[in-house]
Structures are given as structure tokens and as C-alpha cells.
N, C-alpha and C positions, 0 to 999 in steps of 0.2 A: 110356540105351539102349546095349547092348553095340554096340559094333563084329562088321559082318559078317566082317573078316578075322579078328577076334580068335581064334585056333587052339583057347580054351579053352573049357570048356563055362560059362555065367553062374552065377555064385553070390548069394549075400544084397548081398553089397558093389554090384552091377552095379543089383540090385530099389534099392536102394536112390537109384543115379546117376541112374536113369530118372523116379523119382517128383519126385525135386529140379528147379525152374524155371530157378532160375540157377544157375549154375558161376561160381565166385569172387568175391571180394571187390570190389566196384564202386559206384559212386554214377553215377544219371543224370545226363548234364549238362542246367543250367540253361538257363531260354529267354534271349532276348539281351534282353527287354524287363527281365526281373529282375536282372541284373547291370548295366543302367546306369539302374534307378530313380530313381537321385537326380540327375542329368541330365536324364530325361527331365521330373522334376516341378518342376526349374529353367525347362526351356526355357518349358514350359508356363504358368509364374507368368509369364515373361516377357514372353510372347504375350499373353496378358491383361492386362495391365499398358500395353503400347503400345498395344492396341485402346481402354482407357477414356481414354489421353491424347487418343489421335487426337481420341476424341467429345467428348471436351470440348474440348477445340481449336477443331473446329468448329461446337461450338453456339455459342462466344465471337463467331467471326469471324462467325457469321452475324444474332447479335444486332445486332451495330453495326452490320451493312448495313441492316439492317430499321431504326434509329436512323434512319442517315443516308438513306432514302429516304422515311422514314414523313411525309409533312404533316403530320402531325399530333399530331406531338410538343410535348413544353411550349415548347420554345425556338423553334418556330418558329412555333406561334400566336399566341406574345409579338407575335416581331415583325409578323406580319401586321395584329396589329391595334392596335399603335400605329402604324404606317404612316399611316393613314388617320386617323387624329387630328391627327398633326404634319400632313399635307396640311390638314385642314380648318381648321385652325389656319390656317395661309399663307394660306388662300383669305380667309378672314374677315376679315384686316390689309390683303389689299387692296382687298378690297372696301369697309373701313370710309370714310366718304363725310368729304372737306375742311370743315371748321367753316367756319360761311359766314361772311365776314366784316361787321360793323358800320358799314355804309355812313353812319350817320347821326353818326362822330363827326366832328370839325372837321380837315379836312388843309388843311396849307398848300405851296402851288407854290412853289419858290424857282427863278428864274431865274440858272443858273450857267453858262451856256452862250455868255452874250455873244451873243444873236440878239433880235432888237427884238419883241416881240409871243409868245415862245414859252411862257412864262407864264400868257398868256391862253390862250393853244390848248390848254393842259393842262388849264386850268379845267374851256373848254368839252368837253372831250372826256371829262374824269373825271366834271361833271353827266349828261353824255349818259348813261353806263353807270352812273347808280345813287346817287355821292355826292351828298350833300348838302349839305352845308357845306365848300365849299372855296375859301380866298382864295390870294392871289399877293402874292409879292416878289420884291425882285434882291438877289442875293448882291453882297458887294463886291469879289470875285476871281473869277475864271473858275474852274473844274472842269472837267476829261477824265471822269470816270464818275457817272453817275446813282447816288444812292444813299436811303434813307427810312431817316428815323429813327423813335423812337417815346420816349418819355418814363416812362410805367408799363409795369409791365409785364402790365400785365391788357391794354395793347393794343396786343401782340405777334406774335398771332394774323393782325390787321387788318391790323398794320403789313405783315405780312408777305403778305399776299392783295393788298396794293396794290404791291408789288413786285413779285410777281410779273406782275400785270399789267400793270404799266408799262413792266418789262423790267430792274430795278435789283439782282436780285440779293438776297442777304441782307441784311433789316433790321438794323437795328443800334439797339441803345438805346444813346438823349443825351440831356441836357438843355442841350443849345446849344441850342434853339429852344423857345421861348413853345407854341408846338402839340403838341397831343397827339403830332398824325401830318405830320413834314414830308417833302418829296419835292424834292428836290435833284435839277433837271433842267437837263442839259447837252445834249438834241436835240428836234429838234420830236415833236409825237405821230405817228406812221410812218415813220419814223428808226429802228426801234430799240423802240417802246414799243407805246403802246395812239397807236390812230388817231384823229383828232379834226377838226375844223374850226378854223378858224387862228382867233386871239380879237386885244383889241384890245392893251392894255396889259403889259407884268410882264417 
């Protein structure tokens, strides 16, 4: 388009200014997201990249919660249920009932206590509760502790249920003495052992 003040009348050159859009040599400038593209498609890998750690991070941490709270996992079923085996086990050992002992084999009273008649008391008071066959003698030294021996050891058992009833402690196998089952007594029956009525001899 001519200028208004232009003094001159317009010619081809002017037709010409007017039809043309642009005047001179020029390039638009770019937008700001195109010149730092390769930045922006960094930051972005970026971004995505800590998003999939995070989640997997915490599916991990939330697995092993679920682990450690679950009852019902293999390691803890284990243990729940041999718990109660080893329990029934225990219960079963004490429950299990003392072998009675063989009242009917032959024990012998030995008087080691140096008391006149405590022989016979022992007799009477081991027939009273059960034995059957039991004689008396005197040792030729005195003894401070009651003790029963036993000969075989098939009756070991016995020996030892007569100990305990008398008060003597652990049997002991010997063959110092003729009798199956001997009992080396050093107090009367209620002293100390099983109770009895006082006898005459031993």
C-alpha cells in the first residue's frame, strides 16, 4: 500500500508492494516446547521410570506384611500344629501308670541298725501291705542309711517300688546277699520308711 504522504502519484512498483504479505526476509520463531524437545522427553522418561520403582517398591513392602501377618502361612501352620503333638506327647509320659511291682518274690529284712526287734517290725509291716515272702536277719556292722539291693536284673523294677516304699532310695544291684530282693534297715517302720507294728525278733 502506498504511503499517504508519499508526494508521488502510485505506479506498477507500489500495485505490486500492496499485493505482497510479507516484506523481507524472516523465519517465525519457534515455540519454546520445540526447541527444548529433548529435555522435555528426558524429564518425562524420567518421571516414569520413578513412578514404576515406587510401585514396585511397594508391592514388595506390602507383600511381606501380608507374610508376616497372614496365620496362615506354611511356616506358621508348621508350627501350630506340631505344638500340640509335642504337648500330647508330654501329657502321655506322664500319664504313663508305674509297673506294679511283684510282691510275691522272696525279700529279706537285714537288721543294720543295732535296735532289738526292728527286723521283725519290718517283716510285719511289709506282709501287712502286700509281700509275701519275707524273712529277717542282723547284719554284723551297723549302717547309717537304709539301702535294697536286688540280684537279677529282671527284678529291678521291684527292687526299686520296695525302696521307694520303705524310704531307701535307689536300689542298687549285688550279689552280697542270698535273696533276690534284700533291704538293709537301719530305722524302725515310721522313722523314716513304711509304718508297721513292732515284731518280735531280727
Amino acid at each position: 500500500m502506498a504511503d499517504t504522504q508519499y508526494p508521488y502519484p502510485p505506479d506498477r512498483f507500489d500495485d505490486e508492494a500492496d499485493a505482497a504479505t510479507f516484506h523481507g526476509a524472516h523465519r517465525a520463531e519457534e515455540p519454546f516446547w520445540r526447541q527444548n524437545l529433548i529435555y522435555l522427553v528426558i524429564i518425562a522418561a524420567a518421571f516414569v521410570t520413578l513412578l514404576v520403582l515406587l510401585f514396585l517398591i511397594g508391592g514388595m513392602g506390602r507383600d511381606g506384611d501380608d507374610r508376616a501377618s497372614d496365620p496362615t502361612s506354611p511356616a506358621a501352620s508348621e508350627t501350630t500344629e506340631e505344638a500340640p503333638a509335642e504337648e500330647e506327647g508330654a501329657e502321655g509320659e506322664e500319664e504313663a501308670p508305674a509297673p506294679e511291682p511283684d510282691r510275691s518274690i522272696p525279700v529279706m529284712v537285714i537288721n543294720a541298725g543295732g535296735i532289738n526287734g526292728m527286723a521283725g517290725a519290718w517283716r510285719d509291716s511289709l506282709e501287712g501291705s502286700g509281700w509275701e515272702q519275707v524273712s529277717i536277719g542282723t547284719a554284723d556292722n551297723v549302717q547309717q542309711e537304709p539301702v535294697v539291693f536286688y540280684r537279677d536284673e529282671a527284678d529291678a523294677e521291684t527292687a526299686q517300688a520296695l525302696a521307694q516304699e520303705v524310704g531307701a532310695g535307689e536300689a542298687r544291684q549285688s550279689d552280697e546277699y542270698e535273696s533276690r530282693i534284700t533291704f538293709v534297715a537301719v530305722t524302725e517302720p515310721g522313722s523314716g520308711g513304711q509304718e508297721g507294728e513292732g515284731g518280735n525278733d531280727g
